[in-house]
C-alpha positions, 0 to 999 in steps of 0.5 A: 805147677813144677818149678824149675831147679832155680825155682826151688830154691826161691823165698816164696811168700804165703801173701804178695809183697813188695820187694821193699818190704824183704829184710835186708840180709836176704839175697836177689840174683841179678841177671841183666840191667836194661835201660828201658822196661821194653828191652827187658821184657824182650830179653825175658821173652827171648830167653823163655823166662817167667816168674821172674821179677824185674825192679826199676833201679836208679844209678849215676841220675839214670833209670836202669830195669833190672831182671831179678831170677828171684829172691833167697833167704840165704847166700847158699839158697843163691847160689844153688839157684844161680848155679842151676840157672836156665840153660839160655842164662849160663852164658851171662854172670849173674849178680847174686847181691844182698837185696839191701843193695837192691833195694837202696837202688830201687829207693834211688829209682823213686827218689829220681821219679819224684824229682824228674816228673813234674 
């Protein structure tokens, strides 16, 4: 399959993993956070987004979705990626973070789970 531009620059696993298991120094772009899954997947459709990821995040005692355009092993990787986002995304500021940071919110979110499902 062809990638798109920002594709290219991604980390890309030979075997599926989860976003927790990623060493910490590597980087995510975030594009939008959403308060439910539904509005997220709505704005991924609307925009024509696939293969990206999306991660449940916890901040301020609140679950947020976040949409990720992926993951990359360096900041430059990031930013290559970030610069040659989707046409439809170069209105929104993307967030390029360290996955660390993302992955201490995706750590909140469960926390916040496990305390809020009875």
């Amino acid at each position: 399959a062809d990638l798109h531009d920002w594709q290219q620059f991604g980390y890309r696993p030979t075997a599926s993993i989860a976003l927790g298991e990623l060493p910490a120094h590597f980087y995510a772009i975030q594009i939008v956070a959403m308060s439910s899954i539904e509005a997220l997947q709505s704005f991924a459709n609307e925009h024509h987004l696939s293969n990206v990821l999306a991660a449940r995040v916890g901040a301020n005692g609140k679950f947020f979705y976040v949409l990720l355009l992926g993951v990359y092993e360096t900041l430059s990787d990031a930013n290559a990626a970030a610069a040659s986002r989707p046409e439809s995304l170069m209105i929104i500021e993307p967030w390029v973070r360290k996955l660390g940071s993302l992955q201490d919110a995706i750590a909140r979110g469960d926390l916040l789970a496990d305390t809020t499902n009875y």
